[in-house]
Backbone as JSON Lines, residues from 0, in Angstrom:
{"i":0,"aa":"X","n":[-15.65,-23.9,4.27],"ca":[-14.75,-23.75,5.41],"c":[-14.82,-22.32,5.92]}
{"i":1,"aa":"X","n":[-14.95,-22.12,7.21],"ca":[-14.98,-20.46,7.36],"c":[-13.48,-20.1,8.13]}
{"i":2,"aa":"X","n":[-13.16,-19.14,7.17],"ca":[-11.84,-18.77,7.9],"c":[-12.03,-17.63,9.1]}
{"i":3,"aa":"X","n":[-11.67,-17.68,10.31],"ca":[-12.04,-17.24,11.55],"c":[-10.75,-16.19,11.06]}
{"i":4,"aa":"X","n":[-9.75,-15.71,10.33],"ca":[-8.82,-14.93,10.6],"c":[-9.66,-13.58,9.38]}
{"i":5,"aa":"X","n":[-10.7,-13.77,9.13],"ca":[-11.15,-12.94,8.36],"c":[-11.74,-11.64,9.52]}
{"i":6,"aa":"X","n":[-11.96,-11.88,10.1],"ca":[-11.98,-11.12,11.12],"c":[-10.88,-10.71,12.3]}
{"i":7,"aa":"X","n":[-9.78,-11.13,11.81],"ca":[-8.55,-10.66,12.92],"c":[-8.18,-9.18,12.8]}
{"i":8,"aa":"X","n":[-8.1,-8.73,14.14],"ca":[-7.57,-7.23,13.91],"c":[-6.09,-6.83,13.6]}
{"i":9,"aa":"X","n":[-5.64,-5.59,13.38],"ca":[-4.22,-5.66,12.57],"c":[-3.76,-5.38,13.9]}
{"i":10,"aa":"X","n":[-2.59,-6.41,13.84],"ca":[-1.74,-6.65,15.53],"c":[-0.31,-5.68,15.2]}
{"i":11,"aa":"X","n":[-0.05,-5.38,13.95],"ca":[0.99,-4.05,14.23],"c":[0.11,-3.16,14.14]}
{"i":12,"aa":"X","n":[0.24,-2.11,15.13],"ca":[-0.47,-1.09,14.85],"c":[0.26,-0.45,13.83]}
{"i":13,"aa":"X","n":[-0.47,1.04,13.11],"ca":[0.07,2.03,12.37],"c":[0.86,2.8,13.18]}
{"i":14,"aa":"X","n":[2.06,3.14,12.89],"ca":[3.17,3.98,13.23],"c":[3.37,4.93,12.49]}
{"i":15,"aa":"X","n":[4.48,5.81,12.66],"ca":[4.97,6.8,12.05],"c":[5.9,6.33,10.78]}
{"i":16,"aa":"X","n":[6.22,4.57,11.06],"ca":[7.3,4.04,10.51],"c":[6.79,3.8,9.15]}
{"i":17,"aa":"X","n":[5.18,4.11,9.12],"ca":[4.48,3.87,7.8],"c":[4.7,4.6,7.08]}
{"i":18,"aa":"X","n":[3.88,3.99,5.78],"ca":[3.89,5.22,4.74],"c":[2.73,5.51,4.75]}
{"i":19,"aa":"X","n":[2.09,6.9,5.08],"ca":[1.21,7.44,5.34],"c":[1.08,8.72,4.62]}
{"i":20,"aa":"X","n":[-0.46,8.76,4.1],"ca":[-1.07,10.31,3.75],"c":[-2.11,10.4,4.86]}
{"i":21,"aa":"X","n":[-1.86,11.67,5.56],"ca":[-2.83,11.77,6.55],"c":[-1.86,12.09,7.92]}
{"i":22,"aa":"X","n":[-2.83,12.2,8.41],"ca":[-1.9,11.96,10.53],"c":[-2.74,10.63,11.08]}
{"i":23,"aa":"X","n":[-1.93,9.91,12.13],"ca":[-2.55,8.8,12.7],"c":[-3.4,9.48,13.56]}
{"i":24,"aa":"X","n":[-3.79,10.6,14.25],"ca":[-4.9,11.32,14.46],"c":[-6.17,11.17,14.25]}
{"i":25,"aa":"X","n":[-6.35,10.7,12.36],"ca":[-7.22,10.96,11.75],"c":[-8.4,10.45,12.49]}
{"i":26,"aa":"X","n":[-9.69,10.69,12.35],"ca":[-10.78,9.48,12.54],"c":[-10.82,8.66,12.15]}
{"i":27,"aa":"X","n":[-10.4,8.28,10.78],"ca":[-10.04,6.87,10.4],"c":[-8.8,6.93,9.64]}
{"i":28,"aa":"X","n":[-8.26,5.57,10.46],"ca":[-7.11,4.82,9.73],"c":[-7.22,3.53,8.77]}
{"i":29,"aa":"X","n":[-6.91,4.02,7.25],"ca":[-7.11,2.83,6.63],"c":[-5.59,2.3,5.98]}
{"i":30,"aa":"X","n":[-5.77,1.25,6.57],"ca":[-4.37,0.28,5.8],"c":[-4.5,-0.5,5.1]}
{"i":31,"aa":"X","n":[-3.59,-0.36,3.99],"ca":[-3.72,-1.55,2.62],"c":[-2.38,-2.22,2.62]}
{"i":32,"aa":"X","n":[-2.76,-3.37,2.34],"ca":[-1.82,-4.44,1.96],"c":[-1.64,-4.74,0.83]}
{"i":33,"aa":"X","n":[-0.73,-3.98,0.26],"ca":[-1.04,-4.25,-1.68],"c":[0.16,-4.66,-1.99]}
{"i":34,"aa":"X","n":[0.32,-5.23,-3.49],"ca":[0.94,-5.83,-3.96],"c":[1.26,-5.06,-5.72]}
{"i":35,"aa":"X","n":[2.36,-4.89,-5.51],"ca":[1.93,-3.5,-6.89],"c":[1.84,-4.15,-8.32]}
{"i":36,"aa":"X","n":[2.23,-5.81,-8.36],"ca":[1.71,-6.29,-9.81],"c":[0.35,-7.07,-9.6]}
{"i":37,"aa":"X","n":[-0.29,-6.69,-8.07],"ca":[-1.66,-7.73,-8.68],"c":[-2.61,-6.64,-8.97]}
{"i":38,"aa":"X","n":[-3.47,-7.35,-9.86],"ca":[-4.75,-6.75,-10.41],"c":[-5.77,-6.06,-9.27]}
{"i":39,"aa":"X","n":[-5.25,-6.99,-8.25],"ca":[-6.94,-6.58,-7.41],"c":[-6.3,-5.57,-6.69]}
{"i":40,"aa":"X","n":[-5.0,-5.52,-6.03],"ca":[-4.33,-4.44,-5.57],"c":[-4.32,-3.08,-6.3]}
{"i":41,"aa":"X","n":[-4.32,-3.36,-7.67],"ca":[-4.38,-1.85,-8.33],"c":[-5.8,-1.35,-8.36]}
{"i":42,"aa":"X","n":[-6.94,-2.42,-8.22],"ca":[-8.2,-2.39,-8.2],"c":[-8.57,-1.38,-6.98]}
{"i":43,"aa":"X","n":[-7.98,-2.12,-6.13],"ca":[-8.27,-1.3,-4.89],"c":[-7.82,0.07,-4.49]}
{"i":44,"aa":"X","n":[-6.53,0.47,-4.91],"ca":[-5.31,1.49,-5.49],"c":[-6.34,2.41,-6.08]}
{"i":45,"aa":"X","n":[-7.19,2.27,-7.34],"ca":[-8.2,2.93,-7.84],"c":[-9.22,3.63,-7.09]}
{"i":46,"aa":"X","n":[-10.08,2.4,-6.14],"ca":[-11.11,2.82,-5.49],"c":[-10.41,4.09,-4.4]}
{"i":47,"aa":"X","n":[-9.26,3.31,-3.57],"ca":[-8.87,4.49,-2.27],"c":[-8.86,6.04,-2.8]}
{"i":48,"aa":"X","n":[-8.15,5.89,-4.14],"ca":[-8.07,7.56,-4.76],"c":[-8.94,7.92,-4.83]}
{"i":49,"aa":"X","n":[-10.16,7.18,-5.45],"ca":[-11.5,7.9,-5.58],"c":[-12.39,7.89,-4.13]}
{"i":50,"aa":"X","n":[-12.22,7.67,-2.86],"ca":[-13.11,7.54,-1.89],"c":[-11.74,8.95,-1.4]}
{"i":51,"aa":"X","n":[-10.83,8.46,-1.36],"ca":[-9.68,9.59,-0.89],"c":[-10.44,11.27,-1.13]}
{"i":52,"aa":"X","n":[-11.19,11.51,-2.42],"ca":[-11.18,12.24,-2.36],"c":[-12.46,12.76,-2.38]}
{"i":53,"aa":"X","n":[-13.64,12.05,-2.05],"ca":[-14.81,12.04,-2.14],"c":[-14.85,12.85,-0.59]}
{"i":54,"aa":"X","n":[-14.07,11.81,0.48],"ca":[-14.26,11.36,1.77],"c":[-13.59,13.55,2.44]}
{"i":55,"aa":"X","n":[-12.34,13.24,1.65],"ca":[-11.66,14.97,2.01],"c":[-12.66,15.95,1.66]}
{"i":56,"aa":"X","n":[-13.51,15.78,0.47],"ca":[-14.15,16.72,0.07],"c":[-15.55,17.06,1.08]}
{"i":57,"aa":"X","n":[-16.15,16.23,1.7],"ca":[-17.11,16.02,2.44],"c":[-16.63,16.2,3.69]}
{"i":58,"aa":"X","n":[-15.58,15.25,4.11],"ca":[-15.24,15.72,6.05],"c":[-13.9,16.56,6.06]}
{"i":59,"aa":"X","n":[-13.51,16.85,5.01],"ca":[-11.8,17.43,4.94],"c":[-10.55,17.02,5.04]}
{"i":60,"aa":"X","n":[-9.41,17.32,5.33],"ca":[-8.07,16.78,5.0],"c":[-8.29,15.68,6.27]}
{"i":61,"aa":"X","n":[-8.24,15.97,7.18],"ca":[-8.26,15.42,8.49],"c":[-8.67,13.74,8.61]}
{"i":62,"aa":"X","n":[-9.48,13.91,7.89],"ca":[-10.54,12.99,8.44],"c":[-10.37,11.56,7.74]}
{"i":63,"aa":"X","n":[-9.23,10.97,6.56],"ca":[-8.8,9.63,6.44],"c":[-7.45,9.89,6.74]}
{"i":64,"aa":"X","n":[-6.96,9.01,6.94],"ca":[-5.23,8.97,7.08],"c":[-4.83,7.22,6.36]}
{"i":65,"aa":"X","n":[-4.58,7.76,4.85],"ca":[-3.91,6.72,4.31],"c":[-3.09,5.49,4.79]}
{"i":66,"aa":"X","n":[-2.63,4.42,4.66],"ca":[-1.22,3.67,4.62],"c":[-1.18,2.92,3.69]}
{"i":67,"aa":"X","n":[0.45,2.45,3.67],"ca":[0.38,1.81,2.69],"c":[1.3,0.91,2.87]}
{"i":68,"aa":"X","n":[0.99,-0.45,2.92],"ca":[2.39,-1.4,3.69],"c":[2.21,-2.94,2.15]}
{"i":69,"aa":"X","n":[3.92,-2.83,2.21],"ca":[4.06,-4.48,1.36],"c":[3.49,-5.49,1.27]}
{"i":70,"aa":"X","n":[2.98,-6.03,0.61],"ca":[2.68,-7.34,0.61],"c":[2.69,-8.16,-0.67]}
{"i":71,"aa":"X","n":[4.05,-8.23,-1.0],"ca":[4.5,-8.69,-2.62],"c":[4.18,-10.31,-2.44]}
{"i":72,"aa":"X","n":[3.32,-10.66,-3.26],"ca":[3.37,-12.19,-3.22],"c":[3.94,-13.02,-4.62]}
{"i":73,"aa":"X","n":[5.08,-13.35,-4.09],"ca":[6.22,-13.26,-5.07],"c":[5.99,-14.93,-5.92]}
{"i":74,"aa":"X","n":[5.31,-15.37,-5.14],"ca":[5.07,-16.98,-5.86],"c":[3.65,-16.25,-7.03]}
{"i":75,"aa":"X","n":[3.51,-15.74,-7.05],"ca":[2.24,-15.55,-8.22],"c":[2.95,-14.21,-8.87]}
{"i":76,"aa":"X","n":[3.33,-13.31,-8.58],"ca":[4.06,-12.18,-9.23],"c":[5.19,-11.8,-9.46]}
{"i":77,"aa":"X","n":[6.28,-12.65,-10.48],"ca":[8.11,-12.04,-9.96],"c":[8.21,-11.14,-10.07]}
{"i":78,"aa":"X","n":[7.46,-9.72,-10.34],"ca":[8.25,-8.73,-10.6],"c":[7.4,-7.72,-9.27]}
{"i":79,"aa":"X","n":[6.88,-8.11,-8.33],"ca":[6.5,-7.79,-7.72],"c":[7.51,-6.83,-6.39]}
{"i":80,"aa":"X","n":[8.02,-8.09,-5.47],"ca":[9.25,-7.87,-4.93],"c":[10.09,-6.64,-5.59]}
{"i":81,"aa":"X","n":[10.76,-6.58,-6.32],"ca":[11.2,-5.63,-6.88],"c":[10.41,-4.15,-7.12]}
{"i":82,"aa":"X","n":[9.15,-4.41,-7.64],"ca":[8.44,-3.13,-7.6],"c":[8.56,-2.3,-6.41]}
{"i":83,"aa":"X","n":[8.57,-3.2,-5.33],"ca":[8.21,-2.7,-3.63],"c":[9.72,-2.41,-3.84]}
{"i":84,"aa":"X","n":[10.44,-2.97,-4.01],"ca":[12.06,-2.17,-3.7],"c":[12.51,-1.04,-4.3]}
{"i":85,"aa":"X","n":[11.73,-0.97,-5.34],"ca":[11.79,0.65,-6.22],"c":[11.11,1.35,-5.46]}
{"i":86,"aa":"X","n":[10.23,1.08,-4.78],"ca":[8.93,2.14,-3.98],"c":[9.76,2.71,-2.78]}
{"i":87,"aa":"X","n":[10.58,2.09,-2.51],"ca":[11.32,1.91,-1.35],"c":[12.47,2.41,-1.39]}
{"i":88,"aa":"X","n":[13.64,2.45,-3.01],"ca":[14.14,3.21,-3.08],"c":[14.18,4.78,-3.69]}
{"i":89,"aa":"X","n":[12.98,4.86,-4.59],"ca":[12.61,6.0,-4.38],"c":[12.24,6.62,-3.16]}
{"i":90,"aa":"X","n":[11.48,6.1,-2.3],"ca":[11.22,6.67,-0.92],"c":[12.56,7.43,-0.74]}
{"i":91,"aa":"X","n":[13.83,7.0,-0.65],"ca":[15.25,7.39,0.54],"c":[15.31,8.81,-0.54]}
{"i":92,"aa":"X","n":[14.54,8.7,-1.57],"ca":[15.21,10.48,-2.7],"c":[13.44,11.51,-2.44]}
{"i":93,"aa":"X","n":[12.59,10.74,-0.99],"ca":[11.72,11.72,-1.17],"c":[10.44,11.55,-1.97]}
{"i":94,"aa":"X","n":[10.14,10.45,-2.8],"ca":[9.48,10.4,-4.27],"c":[9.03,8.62,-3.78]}
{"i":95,"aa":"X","n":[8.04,8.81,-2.57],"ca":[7.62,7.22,-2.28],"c":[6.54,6.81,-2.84]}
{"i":96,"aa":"X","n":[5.41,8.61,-2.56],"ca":[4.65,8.1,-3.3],"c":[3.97,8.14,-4.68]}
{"i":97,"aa":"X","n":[4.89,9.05,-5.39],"ca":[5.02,9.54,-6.84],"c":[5.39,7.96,-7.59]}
{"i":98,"aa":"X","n":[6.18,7.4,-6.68],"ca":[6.4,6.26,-7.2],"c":[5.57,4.68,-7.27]}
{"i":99,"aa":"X","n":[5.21,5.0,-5.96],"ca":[3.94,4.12,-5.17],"c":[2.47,4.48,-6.8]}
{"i":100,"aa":"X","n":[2.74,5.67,-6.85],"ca":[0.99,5.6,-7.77],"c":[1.5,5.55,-9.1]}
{"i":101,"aa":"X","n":[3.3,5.53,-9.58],"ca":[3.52,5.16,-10.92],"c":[3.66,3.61,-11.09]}
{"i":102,"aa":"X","n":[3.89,2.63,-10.15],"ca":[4.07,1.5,-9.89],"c":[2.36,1.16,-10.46]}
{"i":103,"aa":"X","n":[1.55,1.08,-9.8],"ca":[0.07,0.94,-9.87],"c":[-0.45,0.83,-11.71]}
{"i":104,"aa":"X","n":[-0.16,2.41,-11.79],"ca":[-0.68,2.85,-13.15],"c":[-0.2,1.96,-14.19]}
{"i":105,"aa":"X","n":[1.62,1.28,-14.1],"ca":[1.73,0.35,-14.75],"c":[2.19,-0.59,-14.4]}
{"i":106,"aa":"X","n":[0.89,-1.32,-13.83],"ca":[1.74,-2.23,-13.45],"c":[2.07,-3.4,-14.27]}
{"i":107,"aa":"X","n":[1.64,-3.45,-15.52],"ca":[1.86,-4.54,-16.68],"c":[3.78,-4.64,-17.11]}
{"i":108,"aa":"X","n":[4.51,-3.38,-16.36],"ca":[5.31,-3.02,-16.88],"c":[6.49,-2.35,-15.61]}
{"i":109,"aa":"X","n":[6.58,-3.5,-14.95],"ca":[7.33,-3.45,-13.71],"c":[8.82,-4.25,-13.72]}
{"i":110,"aa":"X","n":[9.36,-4.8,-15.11],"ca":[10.43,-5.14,-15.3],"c":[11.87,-3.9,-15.0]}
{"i":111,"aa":"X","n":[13.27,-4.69,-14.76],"ca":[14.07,-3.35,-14.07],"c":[13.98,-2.18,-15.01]}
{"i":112,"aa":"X","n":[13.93,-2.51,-16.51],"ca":[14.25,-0.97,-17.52],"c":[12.78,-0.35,-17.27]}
{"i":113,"aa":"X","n":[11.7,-0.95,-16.88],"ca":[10.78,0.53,-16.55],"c":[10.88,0.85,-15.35]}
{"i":114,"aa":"X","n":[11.09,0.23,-14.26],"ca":[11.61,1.36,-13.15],"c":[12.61,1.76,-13.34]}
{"i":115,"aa":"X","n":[13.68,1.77,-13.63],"ca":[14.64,2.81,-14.11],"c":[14.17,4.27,-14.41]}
{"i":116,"aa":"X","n":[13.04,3.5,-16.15],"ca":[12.27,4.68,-16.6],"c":[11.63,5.4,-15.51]}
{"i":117,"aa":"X","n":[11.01,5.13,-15.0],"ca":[10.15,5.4,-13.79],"c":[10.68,6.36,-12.67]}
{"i":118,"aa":"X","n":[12.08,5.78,-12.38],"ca":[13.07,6.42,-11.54],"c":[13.51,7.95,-11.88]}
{"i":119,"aa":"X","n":[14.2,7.7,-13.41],"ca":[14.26,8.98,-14.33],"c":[13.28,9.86,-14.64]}
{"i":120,"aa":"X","n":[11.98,9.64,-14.62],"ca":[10.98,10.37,-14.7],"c":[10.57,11.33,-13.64]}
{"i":121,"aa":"X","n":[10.94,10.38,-12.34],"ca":[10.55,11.49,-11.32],"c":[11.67,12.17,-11.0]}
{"i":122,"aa":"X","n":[12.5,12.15,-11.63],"ca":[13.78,13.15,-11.4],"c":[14.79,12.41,-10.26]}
{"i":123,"aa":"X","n":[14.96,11.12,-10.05],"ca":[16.0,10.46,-9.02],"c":[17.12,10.43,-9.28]}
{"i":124,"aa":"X","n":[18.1,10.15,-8.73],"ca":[19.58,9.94,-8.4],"c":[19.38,8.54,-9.5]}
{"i":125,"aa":"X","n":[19.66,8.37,-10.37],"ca":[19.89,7.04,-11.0],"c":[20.9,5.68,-10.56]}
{"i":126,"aa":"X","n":[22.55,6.37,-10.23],"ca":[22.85,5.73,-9.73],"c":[23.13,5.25,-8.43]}
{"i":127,"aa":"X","n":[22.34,5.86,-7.54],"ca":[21.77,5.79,-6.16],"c":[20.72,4.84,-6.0]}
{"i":128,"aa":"X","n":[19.77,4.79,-7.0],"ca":[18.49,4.3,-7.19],"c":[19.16,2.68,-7.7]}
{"i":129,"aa":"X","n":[20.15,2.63,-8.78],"ca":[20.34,1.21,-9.39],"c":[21.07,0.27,-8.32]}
{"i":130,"aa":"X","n":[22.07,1.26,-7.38],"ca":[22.89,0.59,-6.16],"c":[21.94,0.14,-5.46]}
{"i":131,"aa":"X","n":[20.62,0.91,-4.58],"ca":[20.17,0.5,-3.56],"c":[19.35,-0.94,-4.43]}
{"i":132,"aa":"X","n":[18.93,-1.33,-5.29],"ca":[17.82,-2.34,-5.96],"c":[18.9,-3.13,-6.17]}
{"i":133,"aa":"X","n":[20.15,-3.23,-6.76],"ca":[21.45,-4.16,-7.16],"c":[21.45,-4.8,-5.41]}
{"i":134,"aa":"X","n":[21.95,-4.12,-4.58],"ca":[22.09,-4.49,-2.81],"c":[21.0,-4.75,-2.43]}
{"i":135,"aa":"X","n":[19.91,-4.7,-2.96],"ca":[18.57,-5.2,-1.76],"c":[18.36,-4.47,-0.74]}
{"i":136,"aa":"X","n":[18.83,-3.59,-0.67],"ca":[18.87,-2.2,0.72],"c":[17.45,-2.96,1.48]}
{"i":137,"aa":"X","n":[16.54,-2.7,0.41],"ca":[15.06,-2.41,1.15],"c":[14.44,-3.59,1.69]}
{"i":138,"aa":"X","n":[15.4,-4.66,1.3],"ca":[14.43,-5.56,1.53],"c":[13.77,-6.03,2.85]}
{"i":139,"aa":"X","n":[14.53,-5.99,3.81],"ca":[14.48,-5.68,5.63],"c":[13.14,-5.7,5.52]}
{"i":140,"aa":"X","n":[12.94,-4.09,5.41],"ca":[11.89,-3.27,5.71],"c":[10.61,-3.45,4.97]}
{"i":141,"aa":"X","n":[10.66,-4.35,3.54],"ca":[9.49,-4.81,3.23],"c":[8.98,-6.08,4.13]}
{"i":142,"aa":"X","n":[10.05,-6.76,3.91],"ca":[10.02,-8.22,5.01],"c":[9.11,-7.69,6.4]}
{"i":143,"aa":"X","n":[9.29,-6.88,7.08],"ca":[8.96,-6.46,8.23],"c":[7.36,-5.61,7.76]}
{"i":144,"aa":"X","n":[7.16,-5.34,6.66],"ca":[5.48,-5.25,6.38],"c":[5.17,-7.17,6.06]}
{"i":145,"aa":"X","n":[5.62,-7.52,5.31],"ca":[4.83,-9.01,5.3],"c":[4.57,-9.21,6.44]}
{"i":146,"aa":"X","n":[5.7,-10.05,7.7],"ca":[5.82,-10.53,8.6],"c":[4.69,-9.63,9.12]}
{"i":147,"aa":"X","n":[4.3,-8.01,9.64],"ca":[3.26,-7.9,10.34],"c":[2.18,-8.13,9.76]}
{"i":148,"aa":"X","n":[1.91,-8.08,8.6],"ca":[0.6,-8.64,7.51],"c":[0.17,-10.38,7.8]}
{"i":149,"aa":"X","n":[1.42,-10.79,8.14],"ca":[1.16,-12.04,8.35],"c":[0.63,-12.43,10.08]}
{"i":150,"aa":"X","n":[1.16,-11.73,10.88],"ca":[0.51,-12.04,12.03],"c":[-0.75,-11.23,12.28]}
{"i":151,"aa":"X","n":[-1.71,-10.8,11.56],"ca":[-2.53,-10.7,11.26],"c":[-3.52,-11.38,10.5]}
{"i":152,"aa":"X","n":[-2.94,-12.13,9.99],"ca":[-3.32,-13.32,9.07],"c":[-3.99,-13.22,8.09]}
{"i":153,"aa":"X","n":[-2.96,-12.63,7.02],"ca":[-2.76,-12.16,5.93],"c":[-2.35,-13.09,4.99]}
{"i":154,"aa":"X","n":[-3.19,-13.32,4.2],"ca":[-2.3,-14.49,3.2],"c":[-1.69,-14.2,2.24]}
{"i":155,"aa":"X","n":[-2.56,-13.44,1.3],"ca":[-2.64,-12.36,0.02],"c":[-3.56,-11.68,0.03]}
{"i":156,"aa":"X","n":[-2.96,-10.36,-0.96],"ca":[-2.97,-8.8,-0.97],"c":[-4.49,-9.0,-2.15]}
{"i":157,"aa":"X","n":[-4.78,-8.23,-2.49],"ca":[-5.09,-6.86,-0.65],"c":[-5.62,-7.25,0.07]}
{"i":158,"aa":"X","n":[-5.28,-6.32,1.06],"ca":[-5.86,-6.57,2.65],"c":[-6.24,-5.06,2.93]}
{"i":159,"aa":"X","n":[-7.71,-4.68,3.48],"ca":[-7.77,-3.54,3.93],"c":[-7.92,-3.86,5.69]}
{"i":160,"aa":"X","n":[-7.43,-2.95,6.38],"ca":[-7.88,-2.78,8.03],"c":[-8.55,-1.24,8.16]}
{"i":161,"aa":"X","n":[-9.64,-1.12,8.39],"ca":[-10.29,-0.18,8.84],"c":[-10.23,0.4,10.39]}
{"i":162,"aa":"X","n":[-9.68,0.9,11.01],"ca":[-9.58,1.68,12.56],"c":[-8.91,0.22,12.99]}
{"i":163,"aa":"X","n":[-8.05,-0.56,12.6],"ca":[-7.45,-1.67,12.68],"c":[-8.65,-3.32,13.04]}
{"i":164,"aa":"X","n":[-9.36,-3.09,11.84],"ca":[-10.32,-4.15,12.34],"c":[-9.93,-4.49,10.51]}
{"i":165,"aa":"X","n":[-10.15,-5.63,10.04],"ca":[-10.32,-6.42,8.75],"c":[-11.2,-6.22,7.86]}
{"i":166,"aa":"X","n":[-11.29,-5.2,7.23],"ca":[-12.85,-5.12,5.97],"c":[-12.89,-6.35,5.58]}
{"i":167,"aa":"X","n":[-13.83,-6.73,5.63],"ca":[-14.46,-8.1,4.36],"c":[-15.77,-7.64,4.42]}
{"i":168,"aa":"X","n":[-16.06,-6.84,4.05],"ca":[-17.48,-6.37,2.94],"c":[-16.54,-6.58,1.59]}
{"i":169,"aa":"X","n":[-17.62,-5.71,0.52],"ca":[-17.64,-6.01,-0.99],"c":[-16.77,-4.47,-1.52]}
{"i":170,"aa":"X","n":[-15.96,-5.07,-2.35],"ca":[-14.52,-3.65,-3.06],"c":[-15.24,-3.23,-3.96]}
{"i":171,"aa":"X","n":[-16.35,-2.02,-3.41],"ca":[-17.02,-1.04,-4.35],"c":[-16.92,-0.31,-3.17]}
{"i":172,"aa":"X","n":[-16.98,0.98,-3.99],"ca":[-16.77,2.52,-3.42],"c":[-17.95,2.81,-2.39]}
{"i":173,"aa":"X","n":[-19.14,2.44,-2.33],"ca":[-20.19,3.01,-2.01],"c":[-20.51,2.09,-0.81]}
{"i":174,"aa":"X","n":[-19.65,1.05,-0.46],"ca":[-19.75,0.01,0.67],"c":[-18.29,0.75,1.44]}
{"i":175,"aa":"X","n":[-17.41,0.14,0.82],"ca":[-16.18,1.29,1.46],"c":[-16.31,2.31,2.18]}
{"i":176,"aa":"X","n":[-17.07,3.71,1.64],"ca":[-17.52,4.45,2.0],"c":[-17.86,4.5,3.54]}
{"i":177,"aa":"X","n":[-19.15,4.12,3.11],"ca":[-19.85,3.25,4.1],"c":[-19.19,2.61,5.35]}
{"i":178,"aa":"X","n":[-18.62,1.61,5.06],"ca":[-17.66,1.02,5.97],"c":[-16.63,2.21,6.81]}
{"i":179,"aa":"X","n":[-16.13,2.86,6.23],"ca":[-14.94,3.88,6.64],"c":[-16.06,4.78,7.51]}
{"i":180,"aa":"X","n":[-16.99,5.49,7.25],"ca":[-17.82,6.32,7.52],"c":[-18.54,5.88,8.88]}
{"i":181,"aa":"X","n":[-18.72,4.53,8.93],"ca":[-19.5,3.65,10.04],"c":[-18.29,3.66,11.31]}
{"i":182,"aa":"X","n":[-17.29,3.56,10.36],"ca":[-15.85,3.26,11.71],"c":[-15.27,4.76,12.3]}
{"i":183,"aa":"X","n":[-15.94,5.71,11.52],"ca":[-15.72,7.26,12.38],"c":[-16.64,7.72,13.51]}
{"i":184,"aa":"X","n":[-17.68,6.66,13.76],"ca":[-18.44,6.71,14.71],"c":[-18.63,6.44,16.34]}
């Protein structure tokens, strides 16, 4: 069956409203759709750090501009959802993406007492941090990354968009590369 949405371009654009390393300036904008308990999401989580810094070292700060948008797929991951709401309430203390790359590193271990741990580690408001995850504060605003992931036609994570076009090449560094490098042209 060929899915024709493998090629759809990302219909929200990148905003300021993102979470971003970089300026939307950059020559290239890359957006991920990750999911912080799946495997292939941390897979990919891996590669961006290592092209992140291949790519700065060769064209300089300028020249990728990170994102990083929700896409918890909660029927295959329960502790997923929640991870993104820790990411999210760490974000409001400053610490989105200290938390964003401690989420990743474990993600075998995304139940509430290790984000807590997690929370405490990066030095947060604890009971600021347990109120906003008890209330669901965040959840809006993840909802509103699915929903644009989804009119893009997004099923499950990851999802990369390159200069807002759909990668589907192969998740190795040296195609990536490649790919990102081809779209600064």
């Amino acid at each position: 069956m060929n899915d024709d949405r493998s090629h759809s371009p990302l219909l929200v654009l990148p905003s300021t409203q993102d979470w971003m390393q970089g300026v939307l300036s950059a020559k290239v904008v890359l957006v991920m759709y990750g999911d912080y308990q799946c495997p292939k999401s941390a897979g990919v989580y891996k590669l961006i750090k290592g092209i992140k810094r291949e790519l700065s070292g060769s064209f300089g700060e300028g020249y990728l501009c990170f994102i990083f948008r929700h896409f918890p797929q909660i029927q295959i991951y329960p502790h997923a959802q929640r991870a993104a709401q820790a990411a999210e309430a760490a974000a409001v203390q400053g610490q989105f993406w200290s938390m964003h790359d401690t989420l990743f590193i474990h993600q075998q271990q995304l139940e509430n007492g290790y984000l807590v741990e997690y929370a405490n580690n990066l030095g947060l408001d604890i009971p600021q941090f347990l109120k906003e995850l008890s209330k669901q504060v965040h959840v809006d605003r993840i909802n509103e990354d699915i929903e644009s992931g989804c009119k893009s036609g997004i099923t499950a994570a990851p999802v990369l968009f390159i200069n807002n076009i759909r990668y589907t090449g192969c998740w190795r560094i040296t195609e990536l590369i490649a790919a990102i490098v081809a779209a600064s042209h």
